[in-house]
Every structure is written in structure tokens, then in C-alpha cells.
N, C-alpha and C positions, 0 to 999 in steps of 0.2 A: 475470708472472702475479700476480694478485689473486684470493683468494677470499672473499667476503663474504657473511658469512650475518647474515639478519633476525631480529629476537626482537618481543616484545615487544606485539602484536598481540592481540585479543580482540574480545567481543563487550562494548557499554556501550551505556550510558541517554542518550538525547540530552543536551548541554549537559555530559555528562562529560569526565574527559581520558584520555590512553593516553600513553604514549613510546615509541617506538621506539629500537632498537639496532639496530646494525649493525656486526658484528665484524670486522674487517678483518684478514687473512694472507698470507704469502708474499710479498709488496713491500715499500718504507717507504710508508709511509701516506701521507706528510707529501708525498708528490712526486705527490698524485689532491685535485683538487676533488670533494667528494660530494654526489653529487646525489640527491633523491629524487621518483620516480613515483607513480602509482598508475593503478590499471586494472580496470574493469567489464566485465564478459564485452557481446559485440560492441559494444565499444568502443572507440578508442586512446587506448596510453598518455598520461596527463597527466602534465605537469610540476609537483610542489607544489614543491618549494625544493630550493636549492643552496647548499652554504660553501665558500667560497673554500680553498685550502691551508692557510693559517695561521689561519681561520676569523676572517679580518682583514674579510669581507665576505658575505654570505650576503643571497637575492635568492627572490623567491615568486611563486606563480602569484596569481594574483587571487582566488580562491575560498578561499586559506585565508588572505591575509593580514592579520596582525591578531590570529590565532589559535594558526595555529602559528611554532614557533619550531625553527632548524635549530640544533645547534652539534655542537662535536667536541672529544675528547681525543686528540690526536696520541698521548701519552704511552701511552696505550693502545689504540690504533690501533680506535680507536670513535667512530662517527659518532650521533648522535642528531636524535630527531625529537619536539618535544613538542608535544602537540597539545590545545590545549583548548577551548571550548566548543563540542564534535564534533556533527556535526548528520548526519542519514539520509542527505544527500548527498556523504557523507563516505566511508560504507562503498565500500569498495574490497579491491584487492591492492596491498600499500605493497612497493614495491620501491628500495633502494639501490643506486646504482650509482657507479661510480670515474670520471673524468676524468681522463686526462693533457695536457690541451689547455696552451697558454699564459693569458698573461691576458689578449691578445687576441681569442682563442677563448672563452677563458672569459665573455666579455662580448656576441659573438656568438654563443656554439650551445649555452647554459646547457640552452636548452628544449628541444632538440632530442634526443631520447632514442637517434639515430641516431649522436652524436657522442661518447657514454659506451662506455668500454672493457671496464667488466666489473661483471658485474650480479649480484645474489644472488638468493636462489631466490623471496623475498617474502613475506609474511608477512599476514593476511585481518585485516581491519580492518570491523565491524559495529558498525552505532550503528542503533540501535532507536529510536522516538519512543513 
């Protein structure tokens, strides 16, 4: 079991930045690719970015790449999420979520929010113009 909870979230002026956390508990960290979503009411969830285990490799949706940036500190079992020149179509629900896939998996069902093991509560993300 995993529990991961989101931080870091707010309301910003278009073209500003935000970071995300995500604290990770009660497993090793080091053994979940992490992924992150986001999600507009009737919507589905989108895929923005994933890092690999050893954050030896991290991969983006199309809409924010360029922009944002995935990394992690094993060491303190915290994934982040930095995200800069954030634009209106950005606001969402930023969710974290764990992988225990291989790295074969890992390379097929990155996007796939159906193949993520454990998910945190999420955290609201508003960009204003």
C-alpha cells in the first residue's frame, strides 16, 4: 500500500509557475514509477508526465511539453511537478499517482491512468488570464 498525498496547488496569472508535491508513504518509493494527471469536471482524466523509478527517464503529454518538468527525490519519497508558463488551459485537478509496472509496462501504459496503483486525493490548479 501507498499513500500519496498532493500539495502544492493554487490559483496563478497566466504565464506564472506552480510545483507540485507529492508525498509518498507506507511502501519504498523507489519500487513506483510516478505519474501525473489532471482532470476537468466532465472530462477524462489526462495524462501530463511520468519519471521513471530512478527518475533515469520521464515522458509528457503533448499540451504541457516544453513546459513542464517531472522529477523526484527517492531520498524523501517526493515526487514533483514543475510547471511553468501555465496558461487557462491548464487549470485542472493535478493528481499523483504510483506505478508498479515493469519497464516494459512502463513504456506501454505510461498514459493509461487505468494501469496506476494508487492515487492521491489531488490537488486544484487555476490559471487565470
Amino acid at each position: 500500500q501507498v499513500q500519496l498525498v498532493e500539495s502544492g496547488g493554487g490559483a496563478v496569472q497566466a504565464g506564472d509557475s506552480l510545483r507540485l508535491s507529492c508525498a509518498a508513504s507506507g511502501s519504498t518509493f523507489g519500487f513506483y514509477a510516478m505519474g501525473w494527471f489532471r482532470q476537468v469536471p466532465g472530462k477524462e482524466r489526462e495524462f501530463v508526465a511520468v519519471i521513471s523509478w530512478s527518475a533515469g527517464n520521464s515522458l509528457y503529454g503533448d499540451s504541457v511539453k516544453g513546459r513542464f518538468t517531472a522529477s523526484r527525490d527517492n531520498a524523501k519519497n517526493t515526487a514533483y511537478l514543475q510547471m511553468n508558463s501555465l496558461k487557462p488551459d491548464d487549470t485542472a485537478v493535478y493528481y499523483c499517482a504510483a506505478f508498479k509496472g515493469t519497464i516494459w509496462t512502463y513504456y506501454r501504459d505510461y498514459g493509461a491512468s487505468s494501469r496506476y496503483d494508487y492515487w492521491g486525493q489531488g490537488t486544484q490548479v487555476t490559471v487565470s488570464s
